[in-house]
N, C-alpha and C positions, 0 to 999 in steps of 0.2 A: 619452542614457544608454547606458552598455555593455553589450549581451547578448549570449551564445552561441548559436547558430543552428546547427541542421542543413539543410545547404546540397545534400547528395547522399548518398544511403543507404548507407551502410557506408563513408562517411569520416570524420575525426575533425569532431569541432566548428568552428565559427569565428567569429571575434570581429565582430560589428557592432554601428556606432553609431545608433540608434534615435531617435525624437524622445520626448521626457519627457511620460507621458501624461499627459493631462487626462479630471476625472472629468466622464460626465454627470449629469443631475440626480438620478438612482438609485443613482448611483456612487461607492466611497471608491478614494483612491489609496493604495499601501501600499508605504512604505518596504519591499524584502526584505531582513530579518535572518535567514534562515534559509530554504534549501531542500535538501528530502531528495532525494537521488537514489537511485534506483526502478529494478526493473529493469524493467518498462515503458518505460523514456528507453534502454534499451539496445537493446530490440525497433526503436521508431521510429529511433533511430539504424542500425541495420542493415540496417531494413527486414524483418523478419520480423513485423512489424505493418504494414502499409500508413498512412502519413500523408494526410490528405487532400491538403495542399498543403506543397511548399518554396519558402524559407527557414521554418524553427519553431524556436522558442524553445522549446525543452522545459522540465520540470520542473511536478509537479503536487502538492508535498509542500512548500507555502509558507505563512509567518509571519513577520510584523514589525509595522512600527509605522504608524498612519495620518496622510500626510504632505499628502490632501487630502481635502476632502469637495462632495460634490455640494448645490446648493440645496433638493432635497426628502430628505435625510438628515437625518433625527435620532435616529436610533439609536446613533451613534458618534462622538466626539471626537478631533480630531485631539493623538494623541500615542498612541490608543488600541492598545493591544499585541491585534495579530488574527490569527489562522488562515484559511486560506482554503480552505471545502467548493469541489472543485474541479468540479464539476457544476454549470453554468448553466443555467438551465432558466428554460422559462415560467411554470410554477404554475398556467397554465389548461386544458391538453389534457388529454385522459382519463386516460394516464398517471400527471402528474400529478396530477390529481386523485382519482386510484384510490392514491398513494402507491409508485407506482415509478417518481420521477424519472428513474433510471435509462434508460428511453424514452421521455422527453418528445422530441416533433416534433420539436423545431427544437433540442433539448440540445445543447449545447458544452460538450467540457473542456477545462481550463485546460492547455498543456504539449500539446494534440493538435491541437485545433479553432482555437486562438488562445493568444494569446500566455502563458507559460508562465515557469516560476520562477529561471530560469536568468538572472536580470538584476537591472538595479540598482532596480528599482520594476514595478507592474504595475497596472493598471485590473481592477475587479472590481464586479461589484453590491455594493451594500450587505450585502444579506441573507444572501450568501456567506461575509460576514468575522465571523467567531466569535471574542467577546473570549474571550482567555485569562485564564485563573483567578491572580491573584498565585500561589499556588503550583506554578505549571507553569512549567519554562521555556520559551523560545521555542522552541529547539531540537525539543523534547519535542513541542510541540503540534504544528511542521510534521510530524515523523512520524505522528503521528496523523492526518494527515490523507488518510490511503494506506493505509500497511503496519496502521497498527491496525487504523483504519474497515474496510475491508475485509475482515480478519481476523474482525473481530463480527460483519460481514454474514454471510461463512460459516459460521462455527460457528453460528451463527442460523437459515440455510439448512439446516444438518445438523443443526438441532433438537439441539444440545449441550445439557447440566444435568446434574443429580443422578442417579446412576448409570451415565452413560455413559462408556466410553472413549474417546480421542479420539488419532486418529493425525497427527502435523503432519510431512509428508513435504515437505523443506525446511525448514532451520533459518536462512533468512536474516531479512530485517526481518521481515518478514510472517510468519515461524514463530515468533520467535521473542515477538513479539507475539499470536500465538495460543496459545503455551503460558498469558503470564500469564494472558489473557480465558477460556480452558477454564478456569483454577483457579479465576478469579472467579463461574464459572458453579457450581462445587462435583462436576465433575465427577469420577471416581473414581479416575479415571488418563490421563497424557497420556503417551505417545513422541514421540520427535522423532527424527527420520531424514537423516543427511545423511550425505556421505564425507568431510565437512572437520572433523578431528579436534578445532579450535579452535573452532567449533559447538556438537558435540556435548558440549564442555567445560563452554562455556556455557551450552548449554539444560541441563544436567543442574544447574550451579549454579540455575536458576529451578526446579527440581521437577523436570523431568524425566526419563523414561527414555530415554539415549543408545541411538540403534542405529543401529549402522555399516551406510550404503547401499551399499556397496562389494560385499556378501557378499549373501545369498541373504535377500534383505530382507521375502518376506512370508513365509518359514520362521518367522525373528528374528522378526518381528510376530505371528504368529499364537502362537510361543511367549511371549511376554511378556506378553499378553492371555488366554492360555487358549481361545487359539479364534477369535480376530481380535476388529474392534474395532469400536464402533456408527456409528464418526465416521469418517474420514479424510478429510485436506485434501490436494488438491496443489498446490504454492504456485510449484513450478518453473516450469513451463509444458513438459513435458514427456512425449507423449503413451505409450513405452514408461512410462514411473512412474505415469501416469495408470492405465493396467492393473494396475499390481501394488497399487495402494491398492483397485481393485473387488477386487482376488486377497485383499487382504488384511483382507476387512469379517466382521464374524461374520453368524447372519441376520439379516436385518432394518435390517443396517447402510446405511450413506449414503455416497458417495463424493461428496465436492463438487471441482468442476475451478474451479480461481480463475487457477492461471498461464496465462499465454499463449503457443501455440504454432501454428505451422499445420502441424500432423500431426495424423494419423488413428490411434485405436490399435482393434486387433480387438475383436472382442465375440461372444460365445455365446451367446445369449439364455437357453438351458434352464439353465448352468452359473451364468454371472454374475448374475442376475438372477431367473429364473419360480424354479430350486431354492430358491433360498435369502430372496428377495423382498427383494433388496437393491434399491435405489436409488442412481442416477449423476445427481446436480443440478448445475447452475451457478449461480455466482457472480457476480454483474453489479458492480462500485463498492463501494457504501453511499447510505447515506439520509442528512438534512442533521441527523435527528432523530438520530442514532446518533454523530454528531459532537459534541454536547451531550451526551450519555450517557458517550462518553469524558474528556471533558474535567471532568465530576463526577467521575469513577473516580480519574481522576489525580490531582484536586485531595484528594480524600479517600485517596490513598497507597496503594489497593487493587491499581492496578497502576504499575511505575515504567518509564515509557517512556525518558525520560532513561537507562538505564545500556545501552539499546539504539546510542546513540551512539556508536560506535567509531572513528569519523573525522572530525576535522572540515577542510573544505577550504577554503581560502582560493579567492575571485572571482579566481582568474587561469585563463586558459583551458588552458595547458599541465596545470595541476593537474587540475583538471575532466576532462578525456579523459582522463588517467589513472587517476584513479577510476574513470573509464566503464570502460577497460579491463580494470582490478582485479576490477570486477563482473563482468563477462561470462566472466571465466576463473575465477569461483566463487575469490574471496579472501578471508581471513582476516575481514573486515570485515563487520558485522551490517548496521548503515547507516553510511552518512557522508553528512554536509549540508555544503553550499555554505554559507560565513557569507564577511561581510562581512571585507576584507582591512584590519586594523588600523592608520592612521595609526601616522607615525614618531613614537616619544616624546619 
């Protein structure tokens, strides 16, 4: 089969031929009709994440259809339209069993650990593959399997609901999937912060309130809230913006770090923090349980991940690194997913 491989950190992609996996007897095989690219796939491509090992198949934002099934699977049929929770886990370490897969022992993710969405099929646990709802499309569920799930965990993490304001500093997949899930929570108000004008367009079409990152952004924040705001998310991975969301909490607020970055930003203890009794949490993934929670949401139209789709790219690799590229220089574009290159008619 054809997949894209990161071969050496901060070069483009490249194309290798792979052998067609085979499931084992826990395991469905899944046609990819769809994977989201993440900026995550832009850190490990650079290397501003460390990879465990090269050549990696990246991409951890995958959906399609079941084109094998292992001998002890019966939970799924081949043709079955799946989602893949990209956290493999064991399900028996304390971790897991305390309910933060997230640090299971021996956890592998898809797209990091091993082989990843960026290709024409992929091996997966069973339990992993999450049948899609008839009215989700495929598209829709691969981004939920990242930029949404993730987004829940946080505002989850930041204990969002009813009364709180919620700051989403970055308006890409991941913000702009945390505006809907803050509205579904009934929280009172959300911002959304970026400097790409086509963003900020957007996220104000979903509810939001636009505020230009460009300018003096927890002035803006702190005036638009009345005082700052109980939530803030940073979704860039940016550790100067990771400061101005603690800058910009009211008391008692929550700053959650979900992007990734390897930078340090300062901290005050008596200022950021004992004055005011805010709180700085992180953000690990999502749960497998939270993937099922999205996938009701969508099904019942509460939130519509589909119009988050701004790109879609055809399986050819020249395409591919250009969207990597697109991403990493903060472009017009919410997500774009890999789909499958159309047969001549």
């Amino acid at each position: 089969m054809r997949a894209f491989q990161i071969v050496a950190s901060g070069a483009p992609l490249s194309q290798a031929d792979l052998p067609d996996p085979e499931p084992d007897r826990h395991e469905v095989v899944v046609t990819i009709e769809a994977a989201g690219i993440c900026r995550s796939d832009v850190h490990y491509k650079s290397g501003t994440r460390p990879v465990p090992s090269l050549p990696l198949v990246p991409g951890h934002e995958v959906a399609g259809v079941v084109r094998a099934i292992g001998d002890d699977v019966d939970t799924h049929r081949i043709g079955d339209r799946v989602c893949l929770h990209y956290l493999v886990t064991c399900g028996a370490c304390n971790a897991c069993r305390r309910g933060a897969e997230q640090f299971c022992d021996s956890g592998q993710m898809i797209g990091l650990d091993r082989q990843g969405g960026y290709a024409e099929s992929i091996t997966i646990p069973a339990r992993n593959a999450h049948h899609i709802p008839d009215g989700v499309s495929t598209e829709a569920a691969a981004v939920m399997m990242c930029s949404t799930a993730t987004s829940l965990h946080a505002l989850r993490r930041g204990r969002a609901g009813p009364g709180a304001t919620v700051a989403v500093f970055g308006s890409g997949g991941l913000g702009m999937s945390a505006i809907q899930l803050a509205q579904a929570m009934n929280v009172d108000a959300v911002l959304a912060i970026d400097t790409n004008p086509t963003k900020l367009a957007t996220a104000a079409a979903l509810g939001a309130t636009p505020i230009d990152g460009s300018g003096d952004v927890v002035s803006a924040v702190r005036a638009a809230s009345s005082g700052g705001v109980d939530v803030g998310l940073e979704l860039v991975g940016s550790a100067p913006l990771m400061a101005k969301v603690v800058a910009s909490l009211a008391p008692g607020g929550r700053a959650v770090a979900v992007g990734i970055t390897d930078s340090e930003f300062g901290l005050d203890p008596y200022r950021d923090l004992i004055r005011s009794e805010s709180e700085i949490l992180g953000a690990a993934d999502h749960l497998a349980t939270e993937i099922d929670e999205l996938l009701t949401l969508a099904e019942q139209g509460i939130i519509d991940v589909g119009r988050l789709v701004t790109r879609r790219v055809p399986f050819e690799l020249a395409e591919v690194n250009a969207a990597l590229d697109r991403l990493e220089g903060f472009g017009d574009d919410v997500r774009s997913v890999i789909v499958p290159v159309e047969a001549p008619g």
